[in-house]
N, C-alpha and C positions, 0 to 999 in steps of 0.2 A: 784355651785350645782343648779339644777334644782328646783323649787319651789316646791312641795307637794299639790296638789288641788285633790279635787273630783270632784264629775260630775256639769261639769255647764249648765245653761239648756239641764239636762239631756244628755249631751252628753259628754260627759268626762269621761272614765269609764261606771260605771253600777250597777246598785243596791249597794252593799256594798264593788266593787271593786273601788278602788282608785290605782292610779297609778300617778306617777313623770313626769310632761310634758315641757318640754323645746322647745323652739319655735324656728324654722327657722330665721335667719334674711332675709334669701333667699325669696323676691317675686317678682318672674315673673311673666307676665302679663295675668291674668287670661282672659276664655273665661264665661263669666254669661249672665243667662238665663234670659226669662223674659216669666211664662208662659200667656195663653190666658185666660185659665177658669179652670186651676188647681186650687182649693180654696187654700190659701197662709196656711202651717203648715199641710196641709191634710198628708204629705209624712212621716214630719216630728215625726207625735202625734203618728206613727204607732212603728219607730226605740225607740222613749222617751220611750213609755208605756216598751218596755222591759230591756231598758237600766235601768228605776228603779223599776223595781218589782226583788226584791229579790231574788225571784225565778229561774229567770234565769240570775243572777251572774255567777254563773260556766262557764254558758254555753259563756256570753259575756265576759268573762276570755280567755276562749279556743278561740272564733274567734278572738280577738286579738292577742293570739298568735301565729295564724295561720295565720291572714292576714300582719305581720309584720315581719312574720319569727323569730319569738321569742318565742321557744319554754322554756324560762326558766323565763319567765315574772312572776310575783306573782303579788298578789296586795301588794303596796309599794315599785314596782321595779320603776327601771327610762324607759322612752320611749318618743323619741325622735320625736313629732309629729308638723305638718303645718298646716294650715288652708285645704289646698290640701289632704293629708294625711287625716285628718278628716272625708271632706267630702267623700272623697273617700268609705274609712271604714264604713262610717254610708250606704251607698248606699251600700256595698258588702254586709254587714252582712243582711239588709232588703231584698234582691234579690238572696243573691247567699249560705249562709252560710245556714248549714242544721243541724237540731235543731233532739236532741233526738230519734224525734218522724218522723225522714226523712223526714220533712218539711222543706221549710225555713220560716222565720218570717213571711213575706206577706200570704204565702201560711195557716200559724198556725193561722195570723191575719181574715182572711175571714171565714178560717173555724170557728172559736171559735165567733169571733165578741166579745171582749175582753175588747172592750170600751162601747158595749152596744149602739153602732150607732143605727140608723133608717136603713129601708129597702133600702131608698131612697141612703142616705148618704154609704151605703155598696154597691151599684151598680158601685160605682167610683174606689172601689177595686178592684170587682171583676173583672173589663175590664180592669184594670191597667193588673192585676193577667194572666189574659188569651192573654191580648196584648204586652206584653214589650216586647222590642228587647235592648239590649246592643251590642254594634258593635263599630269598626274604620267606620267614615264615610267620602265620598269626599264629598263636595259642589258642586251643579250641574246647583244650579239656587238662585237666591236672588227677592224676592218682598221685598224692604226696609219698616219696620214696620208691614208687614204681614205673612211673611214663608219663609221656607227653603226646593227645593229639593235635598234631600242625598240620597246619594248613597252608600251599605252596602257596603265596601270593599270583605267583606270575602262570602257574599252571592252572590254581585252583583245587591240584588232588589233595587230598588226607591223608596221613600217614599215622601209624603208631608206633613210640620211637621208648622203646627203654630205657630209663634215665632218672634219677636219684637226687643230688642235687640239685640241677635245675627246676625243680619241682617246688621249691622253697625259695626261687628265686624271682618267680615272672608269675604271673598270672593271667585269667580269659583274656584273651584281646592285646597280650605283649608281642609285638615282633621283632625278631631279631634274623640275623643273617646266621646260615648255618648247613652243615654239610649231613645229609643223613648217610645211611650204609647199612649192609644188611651184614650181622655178622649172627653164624648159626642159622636161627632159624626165625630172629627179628629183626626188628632196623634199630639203629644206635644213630646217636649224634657223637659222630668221630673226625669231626675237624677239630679247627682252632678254639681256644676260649674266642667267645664273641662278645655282642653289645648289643644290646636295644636299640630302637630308632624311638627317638623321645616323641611322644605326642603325635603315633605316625594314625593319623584319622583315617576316616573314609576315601580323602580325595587322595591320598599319599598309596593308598591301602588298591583304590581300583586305576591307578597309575598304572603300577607296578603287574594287575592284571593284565595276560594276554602280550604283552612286552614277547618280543622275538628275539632280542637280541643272550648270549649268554651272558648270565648275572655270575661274575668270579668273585674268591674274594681280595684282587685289584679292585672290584668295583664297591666293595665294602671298603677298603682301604681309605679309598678316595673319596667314600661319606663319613669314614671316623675320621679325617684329617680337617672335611669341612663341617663335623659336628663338635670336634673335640680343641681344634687349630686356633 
């Protein structure tokens, strides 16, 4: 039987929902970030604040049941969750999942200013908010210990993304799933730790080109569950 926890640094659950968490023995070899000048928790204080205000319980009830395909989840059910899976989720619901009010969290966060930031400290939002791209991306170019150019599978565009470890991780032609963002005055990879798509060739690679539909990472989720499962 699974252990019975609540949220642990805030993130486990949500305000007064608790749920049953049993842990993968499954881990494969993560891809982790290292940003430049994201302040360290900035991303983080934004998913916590509503993972425990109360208030929106119901609602972080409903995106987990919806990002897990579990529509019969309660608080006190069992769910089956990784380290991956985690961050995954905490990354959809801040970016992608849409709150009451047809926002989502970031977009409810800048509007509201929730935490009572400074102007200064809310400008880091706000160009997250107007800048983020989530995409499959190829690897195109490597400066070891200073960036990465990618390349959107599904767009096509380029980007140059400031970044340190990952640099030592992937090489030409690796793709992974990944959120860029522009903080200051370059792009950063500021989502979740991710993963490579193993052996993803030419035919996997112009798939993914031209694709209309939005690539979240639900839809990552649901290829590390059937690459990793």
């Amino acid at each position: 039987m699974p252990k019975r926890i609540g949220p642990r640094n805030a993130r486990r659950g949500a305000g007064n929902t608790k749920v049953a968490i049993s842990r993968s023995r499954l881990m494969p070899r993560k891809i982790k970030t290292n940003n430049f000048m994201l302040p360290k928790g900035s991303i983080a204080r934004i998913y916590e604040y509503y993972f425990t205000t109360p208030r929106y319980g119901d609602e972080v009830l409903r995106a987990m049941r919806e990002f897990f395909d579990r529509p019969d989840l309660d608080r006190g059910a069992s769910l089956e969750m990784n380290d991956k899976s985690e961050g995954l989720f905490n990354e959809w619901f801040l970016y992608d999942f849409v709150l009451p009010t047809g926002e989502t969290p970031l977009q409810n966060f800048v509007k509201e200013n929730s935490l009572g930031l400074s102007a200064v400290e809310m400008e880091l939002y706000k160009n997250i908010l107007k800048t983020n791209i989530y995409g499959l991306y190829e690897v195109k170019k490597i400066d070891v210990d200073e960036g990465l150019a990618l390349k959107n599978l599904q767009t096509g565009k380029e980007s140059y993304v400031r970044e340190k470890s990952l640099t030592r991780q992937v090489q030409p032609g690796s793709v992974f799933f990944g959120r860029i963002g522009k903080v200051d005055n370059h792009y950063e990879l500021i989502g979740a730790d991710t993963f490579s798509i193993q052996a993803a060739g030419d035919e996997i690679m112009s798939h993914f080109h031209g694709m209309k539909f939005k690539i979240t990472p639900k839809f990552a989720h649901d290829i590390w569950k059937m690459q990793y499962s």
